[in-house]
N, C-alpha and C positions, 0 to 999 in steps of 0.2 A: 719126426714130423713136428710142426709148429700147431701149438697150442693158440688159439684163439678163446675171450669168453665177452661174452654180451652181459651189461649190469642194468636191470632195466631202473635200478634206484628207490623199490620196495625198502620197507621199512626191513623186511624180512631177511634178504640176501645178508647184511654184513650182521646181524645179531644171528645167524645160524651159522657165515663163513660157507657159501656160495656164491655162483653165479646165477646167474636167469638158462645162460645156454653155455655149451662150451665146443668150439671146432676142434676138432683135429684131424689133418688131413680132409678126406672128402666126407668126414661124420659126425653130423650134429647132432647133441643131445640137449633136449629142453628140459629143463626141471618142470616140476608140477609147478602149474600158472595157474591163476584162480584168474575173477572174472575182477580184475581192479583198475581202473583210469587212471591217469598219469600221474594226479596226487595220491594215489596209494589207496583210495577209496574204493570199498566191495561196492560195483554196482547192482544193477537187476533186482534187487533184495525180495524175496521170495519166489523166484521166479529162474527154475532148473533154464531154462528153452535160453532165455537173455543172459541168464550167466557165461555158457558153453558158445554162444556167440564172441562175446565177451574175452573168455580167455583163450580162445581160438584166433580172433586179434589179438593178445599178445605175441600168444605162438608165434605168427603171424610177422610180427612185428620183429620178434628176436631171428627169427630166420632169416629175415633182410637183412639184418644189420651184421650177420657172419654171410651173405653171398650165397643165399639161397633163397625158396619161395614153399608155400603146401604145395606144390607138384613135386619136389622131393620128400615127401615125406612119406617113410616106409611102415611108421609102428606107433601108434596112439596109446597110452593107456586112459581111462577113464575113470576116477575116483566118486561115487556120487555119495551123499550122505544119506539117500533116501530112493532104496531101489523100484519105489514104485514111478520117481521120476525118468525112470532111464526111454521110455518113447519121444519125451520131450526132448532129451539129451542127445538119445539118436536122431532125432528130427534134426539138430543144429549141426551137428558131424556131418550126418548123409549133405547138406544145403551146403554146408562148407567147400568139406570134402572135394563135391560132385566127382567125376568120374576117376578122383582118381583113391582112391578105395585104398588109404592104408591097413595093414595087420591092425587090431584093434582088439583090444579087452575092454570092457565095463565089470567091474567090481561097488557093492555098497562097503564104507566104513563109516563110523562114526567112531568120535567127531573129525572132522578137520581143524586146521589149525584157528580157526573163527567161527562161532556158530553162527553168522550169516552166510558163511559161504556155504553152496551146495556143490561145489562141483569141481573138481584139480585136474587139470590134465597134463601128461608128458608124451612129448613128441623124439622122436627118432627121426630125421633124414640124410640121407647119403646124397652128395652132389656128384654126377658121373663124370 
C-alpha cells in the first residue's frame, strides 16, 4: 500500500523525526497535535476549551491534506495536563465532533512537551 504523510512544519516534527499525520491505504493516523497556529505558536494560553478547539483544527487540517475530513474519524485520544479541565475539553470535542462520536479516551499526564500547553490529541480515521 502507498504510504502518504502530512508535515504540518512544527518546530517539533523534524527535531523528534515525525510526521503530523501518516496515510496508508484508507488509515489515517494523527500524531498528538496541541493547540499551535501556523508560526508554531501555543495559542489559548490558559485556556483547556480554546486549546482543544485549537488542535482539533489542526486535526482537522492534517486530514484534508491526506483526502479526508472529522466525519472519518474513528478514535480520539485526549491527553490533558490537568484533569479537573476535562468538561471544558469535552465541551470542545462534543461541539466539534457533533454527531459524529468517535471512540474516544481522556487521560491526565503531566507534563507535556510545553508547560503552556494543556491539551494533545491524536486522531484515528479510516476513509471507506
Amino acid at each position: 500500500m502507498e504510504r502518504r504523510d502530512f508535515r504540518s512544519g512544527t518546530a517539533w516534527e523534524p527535531l523528534v523525526g515525525y510526521a503530523r499525520a501518516v496515510r496508508v491505504g484508507p488509515f489515517i493516523y494523527v500524531s498528538g497535535t496541541t493547540a499551535t497556529d501556523e508560526s508554531g505558536a501555543v495559542v489559548a494560553l490558559g485556556d483547556p476549551y480554546g486549546q482543544t478547539v485549537q488542535a482539533l483544527r489542526n486535526i482537522r487540517r492534517a486530514l484534508q491534506a491526506l483526502g479526508a475530513d472529522l466525519e472519518h474519524v474513528v478514535r480520539t485520544r485526549l491527553y490533558v495536563t490537568n484533569i479537573e479541565h476535562w468538561p471544558a475539553v469535552g465541551r470542545a470535542h462534543r461541539e466539534v465532533f457533533g454527531s459524529i462520536r468517535p471512540a474516544t479516551t481522556m487521560v491526565a499526564v503531566a507534563p507535556l512537551i510545553s508547560p503552556e500547553i494543556l491539551v494533545e490529541i491524536e486522531a484515528d480515521a479510516v476513509i471507506p
